[in-house]
C-alpha positions, 0 to 999 in steps of 0.5 A, a space after each residue: 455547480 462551477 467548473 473551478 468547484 467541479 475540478 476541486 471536488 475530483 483531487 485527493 493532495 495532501 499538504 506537508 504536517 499534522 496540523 491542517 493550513 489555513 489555505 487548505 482549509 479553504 480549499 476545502 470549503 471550495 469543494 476539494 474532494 478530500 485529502 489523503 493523510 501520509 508520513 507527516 501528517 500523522 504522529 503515531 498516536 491517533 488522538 492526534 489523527 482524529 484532531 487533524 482530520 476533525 479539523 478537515 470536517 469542520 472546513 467541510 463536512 463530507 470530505 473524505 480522508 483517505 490513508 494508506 493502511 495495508 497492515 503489515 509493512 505499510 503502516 502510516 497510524 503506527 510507523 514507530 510501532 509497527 502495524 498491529 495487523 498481519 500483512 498480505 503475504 502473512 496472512 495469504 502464508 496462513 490462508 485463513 480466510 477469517 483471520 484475513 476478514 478479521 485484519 480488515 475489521 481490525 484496520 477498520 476499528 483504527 481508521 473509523 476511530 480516527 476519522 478516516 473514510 477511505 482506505 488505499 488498500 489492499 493490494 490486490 497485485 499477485 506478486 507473481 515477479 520475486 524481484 519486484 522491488 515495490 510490491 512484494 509482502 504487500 501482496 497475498 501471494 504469487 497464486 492468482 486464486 488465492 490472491 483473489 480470495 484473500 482480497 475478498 475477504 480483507 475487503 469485506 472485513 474493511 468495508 464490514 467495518 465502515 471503511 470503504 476499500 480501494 483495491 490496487 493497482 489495475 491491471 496489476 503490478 505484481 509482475 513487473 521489475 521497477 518501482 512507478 515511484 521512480 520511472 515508468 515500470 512494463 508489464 511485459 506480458 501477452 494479454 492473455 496472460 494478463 486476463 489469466 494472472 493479473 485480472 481475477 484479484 480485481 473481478 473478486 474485488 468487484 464482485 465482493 462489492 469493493 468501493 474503488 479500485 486505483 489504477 497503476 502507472 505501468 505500461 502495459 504493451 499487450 493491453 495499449 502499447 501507447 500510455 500507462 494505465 492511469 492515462 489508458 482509455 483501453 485498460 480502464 474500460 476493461 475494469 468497466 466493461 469487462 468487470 463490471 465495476 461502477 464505482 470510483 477509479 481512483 488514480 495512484 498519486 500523480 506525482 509519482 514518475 510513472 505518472 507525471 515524468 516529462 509531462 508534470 502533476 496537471 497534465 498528468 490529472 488531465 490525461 487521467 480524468 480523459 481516461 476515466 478515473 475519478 478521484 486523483 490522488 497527489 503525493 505527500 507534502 505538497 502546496 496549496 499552489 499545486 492544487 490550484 495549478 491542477 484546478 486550473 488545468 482542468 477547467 482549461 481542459 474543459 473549456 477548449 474542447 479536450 475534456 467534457 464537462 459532462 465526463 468531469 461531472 460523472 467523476 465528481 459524482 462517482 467520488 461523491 458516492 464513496 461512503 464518508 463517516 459510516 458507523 463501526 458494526 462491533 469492536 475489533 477483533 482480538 489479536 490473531 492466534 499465536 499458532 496461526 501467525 506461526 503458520 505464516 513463518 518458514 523456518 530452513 535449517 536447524 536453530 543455533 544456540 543463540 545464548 548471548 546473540 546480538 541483533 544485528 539488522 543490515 540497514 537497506 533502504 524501504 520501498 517508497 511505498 512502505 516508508 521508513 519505519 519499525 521493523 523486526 526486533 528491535 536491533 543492537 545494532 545497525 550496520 550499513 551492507 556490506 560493513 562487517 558483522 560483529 563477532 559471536 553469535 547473531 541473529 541477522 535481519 534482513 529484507 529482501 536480502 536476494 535483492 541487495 548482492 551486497 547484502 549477500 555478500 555479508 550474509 556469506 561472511 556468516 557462520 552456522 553459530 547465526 541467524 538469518 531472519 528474512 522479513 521482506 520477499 523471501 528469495 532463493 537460499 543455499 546457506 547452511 546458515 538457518 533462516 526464519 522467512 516471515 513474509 514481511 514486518 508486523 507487530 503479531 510476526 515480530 513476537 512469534 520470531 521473539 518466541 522462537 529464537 527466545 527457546 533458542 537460548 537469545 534472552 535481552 
């Protein structure tokens, strides 16, 4: 095999819409990986998914497509919806380890009907930081050990169902303040804190037989006070060496800052090939141009002596190993309990009489990796923070409300005639207002906080 096909089959980029391009279509045919789906390239509806990513099969066969689908905030099959599926902080709030099992096969049933083999999920980051601005619902919690069991079990529900799992981020990004999206995070923590907290989500996820595991773009000054973990040679051999992983390092996207900052998106997939990952991922909405000038760097890196050919090789080959198009076993599972997805709620403080309450939601922005999309009630109105709030009885949504000072200063203006509902990261609260903390948005979550202020008097 070639040098220039070698350097193609270890890249997962993903081109701008929902409709494959010619010249993506022949890169495929060269040998690209595989392609990673984001916000445009899916519609909501997923016939339209299928359509793409049967397009992608016919320009090659056995390229894998890849998604990130977590449930709960971090949908991209059912952003206008919201996710039909529990998210990791509801589903840890419960701790059922049959009702996460069964989210998997559920998000499973999805992406095998809509052709996709590769699931960039579940995070297996304990969110052990309650200002972490990119991580949060999107963990099973702030307990190690219940992280870990929890990402067992979603994975073995996943993988149960033809979908090959990539848990991330390694080493872990639950402790940190930033967002890897927007610059370089640090995980300031001693190693062995790092072995005691961070790891053991991982060494579950290993050891329930997890197909990948992507890395993070933080700096981890304990573990190599040099380069983040994409580009770390020391905390990549730890998942190898000491957990015993010997399937494919997946890199989070290369576009992100964390990663390409000050050194750009070919570099950058050098330096991770160099550290041992395997597959690269590359953002959303990107040119066919990008990909070559990756490719390029590549086959440069190997023919001056900086990157063994034999290294790129074995990525090649650990990426040709995830499982492409497995058949489902069995039917998704049922829609969760209504009692159970009531034990994920928190409810502080006595409901007011919500008869004729508006919706209200405080608009913040999402997180890079939770996108804009449906969350909570539907609203009656939207205000900016900061902005007044309509007069009469309201039920407030929020999200990560102890993040957005401006958010609280609204949420002060408010008498007990309201409702706080808290859908993100549930912060400290000494309001006598009352609040619902959900743990983050899904469709399941969404009707049982309906049902509850609905016997609170709130009719539309």
């Amino acid at each position: 095999m070639s040098l220039e096909s070698l350097a193609l089959r270890v890249l997962l980029p993903s081109f701008r819409g929902p409709d494959l391009p010619p010249e993506w279509a022949g890169l495929l045919e060269e040998g690209l990986g595989g392609v990673c789906l984001f916000g445009s390239n899916v519609t909501g509806d997923l016939g339209d998914a299928r359509a793409l990513t049967d397009a992608v099969r016919r320009a090659r066969a056995d390229a894998l497509v890849a998604v990130d689908e977590e449930g709960g905030d971090v949908t991209r099959l059912h952003v206008r919806t919201g996710s039909p599926v529990l998210g990791a902080a509801q589903l840890g709030g419960v701790d059922d380890l049959d009702l996460t099992a069964a989210a998997g096969r559920a998000v499973a049933a999805d992406l095998a009907a809509a052709g996709i083999d590769l699931d960039l999920g579940p995070v297996a980051d304990v969110n052990s930081n309650p200002d972490n601005p990119v991580i949060g619902t999107r963990s099973f919690g702030s307990d190690p050990g219940l992280v870990g069991r929890h990402v067992s079990a979603w994975v073995g529900g996943l993988q149960d169902g033809g979908v090959a799992a990539c848990v991330k981020h390694f080493p872990g990004h639950g402790g940190t303040g930033q967002d890897s999206h927007l610059t370089v995070p640090v995980l300031e923590a001693p190693a062995a804190t790092i072995r005691e907290r961070d790891l053991p989500p991982f060494a579950a996820a290993v050891e329930a037989g997890v197909t990948a595991v992507m890395t993070s773009h933080i700096a981890v000054p304990a573990l190599d006070p040099d380069l983040p973990a994409t580009f770390s040679r020391p905390i990549l051999s730890m998942l190898r060496a000491d957990l015993g992983f010997a399937g494919a390092i997946v890199s989070d996207a290369l576009d992100m800052a964390g990663a390409s900052a000050g050194r750009g998106i070919p570099e950058a997939a050098v330096l991770a090939l160099l550290a041992g990952a395997d597959l690269l991922c590359v953002g959303p909405d990107k040119d066919a141009r990008l990909v070559r000038e990756i490719q390029a760097a590549i086959v440069d890196a190997v023919r001056a002596g900086r990157l063994l050919e034999e290294r790129l090789a074995d990525a090649a080959g650990r990426v040709a190993e995830i499982r492409r198009g497995s058949v489902v076993s069995g039917l998704a599972p049922p829609p969760p309990d209504r009692a159970l997805v009531r034990r994920a709620l928190v409810v502080e403080g006595s409901l007011p009489d919500l008869a004729g309450a508006q919706v209200v939601s405080i608009g913040t922005p999402a997180n890079i990796a939770v996108g804009e999309g449906a969350w909570g009630i539907r609203p009656d109105v939207v205000v900016a923070p900061g902005d007044p709030l309509p007069a009469g009885p309201l039920v407030v949504q929020v999200r990560d409300a102890h993040r957005h000072p401006e958010v609280g200063g609204t949420l002060a203006t408010l008498s007990t005639a309201a409702l706080v509902v808290e859908w993100g990261w549930p912060g400290p609260w000494d309001r006598a207002t009352a609040r619902i903390c959900t743990r983050g948005s899904s469709q399941p979550m969404v009707a049982a906080v309906e049902e509850i202020v609905r016997k609170a008097g709130w009719h539309r």
